[in-house]
C-alpha positions in Angstrom: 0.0 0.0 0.0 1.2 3.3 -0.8 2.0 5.6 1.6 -0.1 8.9 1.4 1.2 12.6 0.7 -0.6 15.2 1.7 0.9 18.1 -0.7 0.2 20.7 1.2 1.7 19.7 4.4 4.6 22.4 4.8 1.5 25.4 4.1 -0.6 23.2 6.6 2.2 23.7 9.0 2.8 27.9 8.5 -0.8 28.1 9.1 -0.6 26.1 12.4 2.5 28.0 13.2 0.5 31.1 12.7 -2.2 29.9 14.5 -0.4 29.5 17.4 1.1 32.6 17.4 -2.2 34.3 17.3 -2.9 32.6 20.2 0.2 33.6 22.0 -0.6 37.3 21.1 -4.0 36.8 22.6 -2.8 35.3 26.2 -0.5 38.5 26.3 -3.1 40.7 25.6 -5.4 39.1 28.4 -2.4 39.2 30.8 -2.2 42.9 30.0 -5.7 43.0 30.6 -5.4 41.3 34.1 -2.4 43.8 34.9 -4.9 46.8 34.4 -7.5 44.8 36.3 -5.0 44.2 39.3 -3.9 47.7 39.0 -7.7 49.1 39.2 -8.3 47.0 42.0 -5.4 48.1 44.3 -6.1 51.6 43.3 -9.8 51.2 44.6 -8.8 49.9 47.7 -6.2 52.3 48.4 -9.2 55.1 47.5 -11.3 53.5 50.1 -8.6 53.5 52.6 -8.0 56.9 52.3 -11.7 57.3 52.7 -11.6 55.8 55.8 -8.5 58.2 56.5 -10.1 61.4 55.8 -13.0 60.7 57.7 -11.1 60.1 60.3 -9.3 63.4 60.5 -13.1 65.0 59.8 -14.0 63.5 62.9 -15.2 66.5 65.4 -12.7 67.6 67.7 -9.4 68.8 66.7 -9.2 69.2 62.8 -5.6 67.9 60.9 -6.6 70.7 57.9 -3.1 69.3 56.3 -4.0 66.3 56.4 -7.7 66.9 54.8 -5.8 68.7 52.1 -2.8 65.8 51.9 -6.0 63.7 51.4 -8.2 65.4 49.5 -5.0 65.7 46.9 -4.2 62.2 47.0 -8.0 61.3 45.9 -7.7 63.2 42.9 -4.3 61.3 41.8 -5.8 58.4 42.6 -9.3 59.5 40.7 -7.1 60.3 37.5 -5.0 57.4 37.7 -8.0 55.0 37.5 -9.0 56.8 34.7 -6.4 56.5 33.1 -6.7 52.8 33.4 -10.0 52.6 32.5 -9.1 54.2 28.9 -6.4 52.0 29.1 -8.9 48.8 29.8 -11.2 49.9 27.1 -7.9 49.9 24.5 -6.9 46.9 25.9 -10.2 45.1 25.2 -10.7 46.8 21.8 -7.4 45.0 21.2 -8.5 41.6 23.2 -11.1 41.6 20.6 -9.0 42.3 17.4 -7.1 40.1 18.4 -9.5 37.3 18.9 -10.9 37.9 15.8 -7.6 37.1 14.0 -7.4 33.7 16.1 -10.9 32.6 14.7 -9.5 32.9 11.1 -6.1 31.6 11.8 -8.4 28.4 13.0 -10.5 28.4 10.3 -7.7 28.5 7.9 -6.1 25.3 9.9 -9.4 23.8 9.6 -10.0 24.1 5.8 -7.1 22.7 5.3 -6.8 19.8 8.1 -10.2 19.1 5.8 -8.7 18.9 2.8 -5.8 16.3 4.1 -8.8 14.4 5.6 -10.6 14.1 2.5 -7.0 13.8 0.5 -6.2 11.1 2.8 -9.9 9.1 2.5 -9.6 9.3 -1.0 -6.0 7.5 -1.3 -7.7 4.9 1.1 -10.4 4.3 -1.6 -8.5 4.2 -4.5 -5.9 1.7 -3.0 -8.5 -0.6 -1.6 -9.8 -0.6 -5.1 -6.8 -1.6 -6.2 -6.3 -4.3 -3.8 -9.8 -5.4 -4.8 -8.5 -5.2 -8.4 -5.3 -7.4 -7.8 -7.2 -10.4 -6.0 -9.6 -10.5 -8.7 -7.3 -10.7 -10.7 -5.4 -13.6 -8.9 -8.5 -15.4 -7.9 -9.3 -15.3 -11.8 -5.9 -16.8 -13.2 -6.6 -19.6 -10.9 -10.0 -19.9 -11.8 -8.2 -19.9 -15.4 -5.5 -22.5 -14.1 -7.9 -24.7 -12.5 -10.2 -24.9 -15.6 -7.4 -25.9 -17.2 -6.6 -29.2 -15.4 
């Protein structure tokens, strides 16, 4: 039996290749996405601790105004900082998205062709059972032939 070929196994290859670099490109871009995540999550807590902080020094009785103001400067760094991280997210996921889009195709193109191999492949079955089939016929008629002949 012959052995079977696929002709386009080197392409079939690149696009896997390909394929899994579009998938390495999307895991990066979902750790960056965790990174901002992180980030806007420690930045919320440290907002809510210096909540708790300024309330603090508001309480009544002797007022720290340099504190209040230390405070009261420090919420608006923190305010623009998360911000800034949210544009950042929403890039981020704009990207995610791209990103996944390109990974669909980059499968679909393995898949078309993983297809093809598959139906390649079946067909070279066939045709060399068929001529298998062919070649016993063929033996089991020249004996037919040989034992008509005794």
């Amino acid at each position: 039996m012959a052995k079977f070929k696929f002709r386009m196994a080197t392409y079939l290859r690149l696009r896997e290749a390909a394929r899994d670099e579009r998938r390495s490109q999307l895991a990066q871009a979902y750790r960056a996405e965790e990174m901002i995540l992180g980030e806007q999550r420690r930045l919320e807590t440290e907002s809510a601790a210096l909540a708790a902080r300024t309330r603090e020094a508001a309480r009544p009785g002797e007022i720290q105004l340099d504190r209040l103001l230390d405070a009261q400067r420090y919420q608006t760094l923190l305010k623009a900082q998360q911000q800034h991280l949210a544009g950042q997210h929403e890039l981020v996921k704009t990207e995610i998205e791209r990103r996944h889009q390109v990974l669909v195709e980059a499968n679909r193109d393995v898949q078309v062709l993983e297809k093809l191999r598959n139906r390649q492949q079946e067909e070279h079955r066939y045709q060399e059972n068929r001529r298998e089939i062919g070649q016993l016929d063929e033996v089991g008629q020249r004996r037919s032939v040989e034992e008509d002949a005794r």
